[in-house]
Structure formats: C-alpha cells, structure tokens
VMD Tcl script that builds the backbone (N, CA, C; Angstrom):
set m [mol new atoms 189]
animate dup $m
set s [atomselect $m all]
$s set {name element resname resid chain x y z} {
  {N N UNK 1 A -6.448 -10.173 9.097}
  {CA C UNK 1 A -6.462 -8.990 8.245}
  {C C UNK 1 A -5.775 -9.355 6.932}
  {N N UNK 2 A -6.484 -9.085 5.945}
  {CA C UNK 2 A -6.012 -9.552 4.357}
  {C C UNK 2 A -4.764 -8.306 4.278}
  {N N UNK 3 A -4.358 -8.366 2.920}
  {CA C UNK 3 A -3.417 -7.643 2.511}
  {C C UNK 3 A -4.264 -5.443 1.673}
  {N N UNK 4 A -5.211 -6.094 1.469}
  {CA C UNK 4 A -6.187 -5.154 1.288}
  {C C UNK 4 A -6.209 -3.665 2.550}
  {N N UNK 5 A -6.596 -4.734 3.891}
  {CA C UNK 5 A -6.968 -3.813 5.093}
  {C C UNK 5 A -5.275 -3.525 5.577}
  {N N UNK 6 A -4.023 -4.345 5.514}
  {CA C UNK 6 A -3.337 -3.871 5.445}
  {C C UNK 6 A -2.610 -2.614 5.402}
  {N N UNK 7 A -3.122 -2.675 3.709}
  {CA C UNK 7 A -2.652 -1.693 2.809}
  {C C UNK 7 A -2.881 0.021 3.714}
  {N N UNK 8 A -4.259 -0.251 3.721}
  {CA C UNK 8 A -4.976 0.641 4.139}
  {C C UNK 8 A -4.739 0.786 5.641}
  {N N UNK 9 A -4.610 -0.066 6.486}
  {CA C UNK 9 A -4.041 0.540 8.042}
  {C C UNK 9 A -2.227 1.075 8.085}
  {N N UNK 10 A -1.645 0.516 7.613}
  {CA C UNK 10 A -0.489 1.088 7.571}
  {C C UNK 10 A -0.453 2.407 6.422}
  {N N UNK 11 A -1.329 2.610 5.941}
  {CA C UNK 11 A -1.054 4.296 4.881}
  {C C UNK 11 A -2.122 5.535 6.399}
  {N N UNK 12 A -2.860 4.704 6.655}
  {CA C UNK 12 A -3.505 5.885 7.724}
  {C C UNK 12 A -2.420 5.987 9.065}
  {N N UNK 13 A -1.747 5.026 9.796}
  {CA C UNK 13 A -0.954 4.832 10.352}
  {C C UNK 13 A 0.031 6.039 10.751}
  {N N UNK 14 A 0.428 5.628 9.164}
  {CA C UNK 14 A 1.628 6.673 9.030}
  {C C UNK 14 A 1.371 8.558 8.381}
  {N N UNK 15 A -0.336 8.243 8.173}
  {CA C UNK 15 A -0.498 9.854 8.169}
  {C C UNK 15 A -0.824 10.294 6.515}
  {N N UNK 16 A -0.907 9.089 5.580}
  {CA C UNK 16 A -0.541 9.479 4.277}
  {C C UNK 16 A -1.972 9.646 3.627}
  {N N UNK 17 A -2.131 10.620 2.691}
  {CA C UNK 17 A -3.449 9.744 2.219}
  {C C UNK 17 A -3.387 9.003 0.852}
  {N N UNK 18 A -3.929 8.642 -0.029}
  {CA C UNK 18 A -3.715 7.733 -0.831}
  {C C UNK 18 A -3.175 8.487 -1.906}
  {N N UNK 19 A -3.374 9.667 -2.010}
  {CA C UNK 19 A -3.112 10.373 -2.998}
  {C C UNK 19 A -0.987 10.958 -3.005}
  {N N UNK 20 A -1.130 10.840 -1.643}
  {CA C UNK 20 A 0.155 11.093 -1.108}
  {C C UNK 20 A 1.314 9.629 -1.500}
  {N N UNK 21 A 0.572 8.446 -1.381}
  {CA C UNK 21 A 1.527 7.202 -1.554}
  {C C UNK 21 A 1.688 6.848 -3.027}
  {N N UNK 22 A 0.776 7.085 -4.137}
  {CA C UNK 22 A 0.497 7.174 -5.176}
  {C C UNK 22 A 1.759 8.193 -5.786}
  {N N UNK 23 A 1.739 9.228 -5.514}
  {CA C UNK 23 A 3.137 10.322 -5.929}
  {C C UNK 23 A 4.031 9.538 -5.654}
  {N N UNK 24 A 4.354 8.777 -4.355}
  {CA C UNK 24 A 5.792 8.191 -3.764}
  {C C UNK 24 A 6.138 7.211 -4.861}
  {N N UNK 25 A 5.033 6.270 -5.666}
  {CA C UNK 25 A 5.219 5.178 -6.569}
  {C C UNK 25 A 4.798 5.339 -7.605}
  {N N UNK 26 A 5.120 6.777 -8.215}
  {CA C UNK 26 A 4.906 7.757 -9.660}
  {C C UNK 26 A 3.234 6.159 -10.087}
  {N N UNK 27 A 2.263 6.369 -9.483}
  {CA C UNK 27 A 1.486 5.705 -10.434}
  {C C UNK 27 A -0.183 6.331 -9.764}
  {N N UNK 28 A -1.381 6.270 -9.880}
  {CA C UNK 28 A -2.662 6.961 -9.967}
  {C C UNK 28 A -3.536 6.909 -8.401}
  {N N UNK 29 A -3.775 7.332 -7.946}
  {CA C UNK 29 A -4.620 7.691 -6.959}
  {C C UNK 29 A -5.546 6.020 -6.810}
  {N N UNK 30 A -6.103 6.029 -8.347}
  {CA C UNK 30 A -7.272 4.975 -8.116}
  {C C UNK 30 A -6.571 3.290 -7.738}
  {N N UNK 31 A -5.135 3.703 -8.404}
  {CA C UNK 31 A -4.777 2.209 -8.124}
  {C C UNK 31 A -4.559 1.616 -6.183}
  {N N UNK 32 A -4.304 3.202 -5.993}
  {CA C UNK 32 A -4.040 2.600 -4.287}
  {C C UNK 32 A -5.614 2.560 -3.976}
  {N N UNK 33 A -6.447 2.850 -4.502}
  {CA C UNK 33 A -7.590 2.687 -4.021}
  {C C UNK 33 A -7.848 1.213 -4.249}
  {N N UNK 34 A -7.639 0.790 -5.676}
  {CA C UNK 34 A -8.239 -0.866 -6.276}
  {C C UNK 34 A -7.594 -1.732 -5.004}
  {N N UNK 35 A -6.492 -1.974 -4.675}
  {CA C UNK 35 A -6.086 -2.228 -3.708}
  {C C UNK 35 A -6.543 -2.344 -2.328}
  {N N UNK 36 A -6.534 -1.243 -1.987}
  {CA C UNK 36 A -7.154 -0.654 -0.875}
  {C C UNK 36 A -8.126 -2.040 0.137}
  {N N UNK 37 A -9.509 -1.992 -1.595}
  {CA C UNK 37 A -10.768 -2.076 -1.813}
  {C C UNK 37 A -10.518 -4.225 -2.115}
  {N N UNK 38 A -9.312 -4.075 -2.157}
  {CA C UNK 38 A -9.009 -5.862 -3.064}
  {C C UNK 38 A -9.153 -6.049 -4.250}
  {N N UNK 39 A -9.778 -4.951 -4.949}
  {CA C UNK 39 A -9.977 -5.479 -6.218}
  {C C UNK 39 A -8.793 -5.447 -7.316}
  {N N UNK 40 A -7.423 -5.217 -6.890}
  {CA C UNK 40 A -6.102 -5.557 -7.564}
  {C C UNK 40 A -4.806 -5.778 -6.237}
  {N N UNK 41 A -4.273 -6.088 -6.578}
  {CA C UNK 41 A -2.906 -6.212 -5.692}
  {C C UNK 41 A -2.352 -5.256 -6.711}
  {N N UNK 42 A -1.172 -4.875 -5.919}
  {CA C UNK 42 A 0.362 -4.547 -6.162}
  {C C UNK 42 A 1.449 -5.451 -6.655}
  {N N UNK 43 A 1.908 -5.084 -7.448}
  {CA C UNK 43 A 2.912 -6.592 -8.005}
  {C C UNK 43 A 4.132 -6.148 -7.141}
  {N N UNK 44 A 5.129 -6.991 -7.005}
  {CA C UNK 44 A 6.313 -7.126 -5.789}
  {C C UNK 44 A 6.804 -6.085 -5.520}
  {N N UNK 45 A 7.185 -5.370 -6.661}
  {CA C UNK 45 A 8.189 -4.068 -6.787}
  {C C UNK 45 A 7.590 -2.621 -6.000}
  {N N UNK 46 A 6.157 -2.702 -6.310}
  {CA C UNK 46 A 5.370 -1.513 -5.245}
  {C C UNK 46 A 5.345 -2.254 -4.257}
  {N N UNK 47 A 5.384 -3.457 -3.843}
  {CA C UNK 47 A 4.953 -3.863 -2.443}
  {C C UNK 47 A 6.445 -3.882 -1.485}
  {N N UNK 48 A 7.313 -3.966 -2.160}
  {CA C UNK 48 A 8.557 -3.662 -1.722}
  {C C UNK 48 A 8.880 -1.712 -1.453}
  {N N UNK 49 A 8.479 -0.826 -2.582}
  {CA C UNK 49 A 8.467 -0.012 -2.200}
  {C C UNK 49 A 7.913 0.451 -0.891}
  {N N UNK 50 A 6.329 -0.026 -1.118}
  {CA C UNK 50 A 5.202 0.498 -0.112}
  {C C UNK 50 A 5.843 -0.149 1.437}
  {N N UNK 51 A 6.647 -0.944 1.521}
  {CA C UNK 51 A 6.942 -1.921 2.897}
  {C C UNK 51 A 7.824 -0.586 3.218}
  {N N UNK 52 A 8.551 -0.008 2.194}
  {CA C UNK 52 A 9.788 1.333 3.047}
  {C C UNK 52 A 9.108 2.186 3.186}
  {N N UNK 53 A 8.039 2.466 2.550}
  {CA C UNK 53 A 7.287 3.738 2.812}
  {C C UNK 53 A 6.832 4.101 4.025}
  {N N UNK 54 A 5.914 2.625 4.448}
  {CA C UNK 54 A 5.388 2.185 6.190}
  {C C UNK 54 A 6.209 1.750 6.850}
  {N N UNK 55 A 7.568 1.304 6.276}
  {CA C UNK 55 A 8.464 0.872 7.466}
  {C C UNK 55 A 7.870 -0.096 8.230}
  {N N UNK 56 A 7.984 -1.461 7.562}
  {CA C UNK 56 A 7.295 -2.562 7.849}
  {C C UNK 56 A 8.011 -3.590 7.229}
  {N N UNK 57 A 8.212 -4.635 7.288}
  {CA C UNK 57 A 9.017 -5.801 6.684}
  {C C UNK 57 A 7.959 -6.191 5.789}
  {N N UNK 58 A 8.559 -6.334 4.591}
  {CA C UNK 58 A 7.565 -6.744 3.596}
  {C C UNK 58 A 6.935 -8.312 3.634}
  {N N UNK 59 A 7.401 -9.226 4.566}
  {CA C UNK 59 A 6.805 -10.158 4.798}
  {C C UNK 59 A 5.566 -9.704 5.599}
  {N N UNK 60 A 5.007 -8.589 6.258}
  {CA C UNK 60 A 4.099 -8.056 6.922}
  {C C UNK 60 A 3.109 -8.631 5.965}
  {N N UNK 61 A 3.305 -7.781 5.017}
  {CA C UNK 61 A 1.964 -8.265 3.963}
  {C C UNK 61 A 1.613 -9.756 4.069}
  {N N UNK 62 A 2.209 -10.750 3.644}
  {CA C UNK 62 A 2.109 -11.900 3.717}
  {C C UNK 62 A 1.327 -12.908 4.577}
  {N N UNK 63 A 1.576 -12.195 5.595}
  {CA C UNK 63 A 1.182 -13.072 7.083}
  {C C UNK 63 A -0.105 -13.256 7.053}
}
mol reanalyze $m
mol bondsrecalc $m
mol representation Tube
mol addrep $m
C-alpha cells in the first residue's frame, strides 16, 4: 500500500471525511484529495500533523 491509499485508509478509519481533515490542517478540501489520488504528497509538517490526527507513527507512511 503506497502512501496515497494510506492516506485514504487511515482518514476513513478514523471516521473523517476529507473535508473534515482539511479544517484540522487550515488548508483545501482538494489538496487531501490530490493526495488521496497521488497526484501530490504532503510535505513533512502535514504528514506529521496528519500521523496525530490518525494516531499512527509517522514512520507508518513510509513503510
């Protein structure tokens, strides 16, 4: 599982929808989507956020 499907199993996981994680990291609906989808990453600082959000060790992503 890429960092993409990730993204996206740990935000359904925990109940959120994209529009909901987007408020948590003051930034746009579409970007958790580009993501989502692969077509952008998150630079460290949301991916550090997003790891407390899901409550996940941010090396999760990585693996």
């Amino acid at each position: 599982m890429g960092m993409s499907e990730k993204l996206k199993y740990q935000r359904k996981k925990n109940g959120l929808s994209q529009g909901d994680v987007a408020k948590k990291l003051n930034i746009t609906r579409q970007a958790i989507s580009q993501w989502e989808r692969g077509e952008s990453r998150p630079d460290l600082e949301n991916l550090h956020l997003i790891s407390g959000i899901y409550h996940v060790d941010l090396s999760y992503f990585f693996d």
